[in-house]
C-alpha atoms as a printed R data frame, in Angstrom:
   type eleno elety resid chain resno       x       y       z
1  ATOM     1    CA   UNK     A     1 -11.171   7.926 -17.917
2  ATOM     2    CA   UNK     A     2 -11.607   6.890 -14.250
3  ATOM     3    CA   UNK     A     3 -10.547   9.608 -11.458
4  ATOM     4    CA   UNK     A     4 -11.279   7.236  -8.977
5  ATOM     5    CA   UNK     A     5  -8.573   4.723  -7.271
6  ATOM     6    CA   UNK     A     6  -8.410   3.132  -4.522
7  ATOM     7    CA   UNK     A     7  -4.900   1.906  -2.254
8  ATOM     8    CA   UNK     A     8  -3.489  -1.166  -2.376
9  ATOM     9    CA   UNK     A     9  -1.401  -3.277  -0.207
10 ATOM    10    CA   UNK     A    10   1.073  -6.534  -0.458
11 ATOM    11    CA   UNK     A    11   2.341  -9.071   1.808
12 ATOM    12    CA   UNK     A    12   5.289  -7.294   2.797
13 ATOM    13    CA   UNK     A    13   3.451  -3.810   3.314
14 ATOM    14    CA   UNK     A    14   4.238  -2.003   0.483
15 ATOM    15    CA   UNK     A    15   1.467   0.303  -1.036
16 ATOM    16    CA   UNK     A    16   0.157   1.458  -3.820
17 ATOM    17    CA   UNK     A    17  -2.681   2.660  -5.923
18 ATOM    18    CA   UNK     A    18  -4.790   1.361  -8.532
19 ATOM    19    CA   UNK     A    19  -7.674   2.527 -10.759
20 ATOM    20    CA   UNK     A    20 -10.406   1.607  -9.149
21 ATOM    21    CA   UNK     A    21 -12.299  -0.333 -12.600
22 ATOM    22    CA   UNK     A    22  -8.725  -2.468 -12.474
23 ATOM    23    CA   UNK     A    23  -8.452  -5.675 -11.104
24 ATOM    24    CA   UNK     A    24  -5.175  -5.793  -8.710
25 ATOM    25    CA   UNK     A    25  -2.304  -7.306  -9.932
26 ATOM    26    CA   UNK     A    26  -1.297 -10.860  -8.192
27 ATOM    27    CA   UNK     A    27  -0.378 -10.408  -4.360
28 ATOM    28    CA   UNK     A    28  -1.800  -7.006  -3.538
29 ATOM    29    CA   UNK     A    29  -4.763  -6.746  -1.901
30 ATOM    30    CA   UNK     A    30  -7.376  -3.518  -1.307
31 ATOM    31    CA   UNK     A    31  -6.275  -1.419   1.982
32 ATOM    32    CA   UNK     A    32  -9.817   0.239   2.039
33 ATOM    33    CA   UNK     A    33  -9.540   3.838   1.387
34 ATOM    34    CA   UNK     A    34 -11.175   4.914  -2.204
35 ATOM    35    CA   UNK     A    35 -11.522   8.268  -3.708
36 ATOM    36    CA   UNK     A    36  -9.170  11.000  -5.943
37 ATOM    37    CA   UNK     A    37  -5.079  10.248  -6.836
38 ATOM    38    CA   UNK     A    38  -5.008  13.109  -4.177
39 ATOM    39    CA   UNK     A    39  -6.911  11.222  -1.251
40 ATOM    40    CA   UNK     A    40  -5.191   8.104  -1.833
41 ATOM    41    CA   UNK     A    41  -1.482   9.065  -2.157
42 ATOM    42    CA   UNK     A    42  -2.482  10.915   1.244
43 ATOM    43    CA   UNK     A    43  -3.421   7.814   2.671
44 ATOM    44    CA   UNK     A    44  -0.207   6.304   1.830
45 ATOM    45    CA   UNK     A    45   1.904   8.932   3.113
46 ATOM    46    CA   UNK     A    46  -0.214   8.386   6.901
47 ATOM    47    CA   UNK     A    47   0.373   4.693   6.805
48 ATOM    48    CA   UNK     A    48   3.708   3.384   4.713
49 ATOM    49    CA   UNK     A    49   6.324   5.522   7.226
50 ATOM    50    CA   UNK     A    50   8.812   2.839   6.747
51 ATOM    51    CA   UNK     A    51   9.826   1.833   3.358
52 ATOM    52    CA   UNK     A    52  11.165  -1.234   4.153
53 ATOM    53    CA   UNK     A    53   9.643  -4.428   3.140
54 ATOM    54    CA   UNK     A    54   8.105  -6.079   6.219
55 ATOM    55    CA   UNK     A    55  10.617  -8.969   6.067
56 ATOM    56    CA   UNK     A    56  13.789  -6.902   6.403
57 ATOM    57    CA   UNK     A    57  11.912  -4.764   9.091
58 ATOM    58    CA   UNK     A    58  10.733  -8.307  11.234
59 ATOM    59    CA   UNK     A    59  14.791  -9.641  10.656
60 ATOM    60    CA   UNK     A    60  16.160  -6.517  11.675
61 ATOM    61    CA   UNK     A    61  14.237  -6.433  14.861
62 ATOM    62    CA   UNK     A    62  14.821  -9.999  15.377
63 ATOM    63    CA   UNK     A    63  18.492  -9.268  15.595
64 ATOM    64    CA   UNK     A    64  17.843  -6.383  17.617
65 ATOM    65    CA   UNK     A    65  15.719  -8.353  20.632
């Protein structure tokens, strides 16, 4: 069993982890921070603060400007 993962990242922002022996699924790509379930989830709670999907964030702030 692998403790290791590492966080990963799609077009529209929205993270997630991954064993680190696992190849990521279509459309995400690494984020760069590897290490325990622990470290990672951490990592994801510092950077995903808004759980929108970058589209509806960039169309809500184009209606906005």
């Amino acid at each position: 069993m692998n403790d290791t993962f590492r966080v990963v990242r799609n077009d529209e922002e929205q993270y997630s982890i991954m064993p680190s022996d696992m190849m990521n699924p279509p459309g995400w790509r690494d984020e760069g921070t590897v290490g325990s379930r622990a470290a990672c989830l951490a990592r994801i709670g510092e950077v995903w603060t808004d759980l929108r999907p970058r589209s509806l964030r960039e169309s809500v702030a184009a209606r906005t400007a």
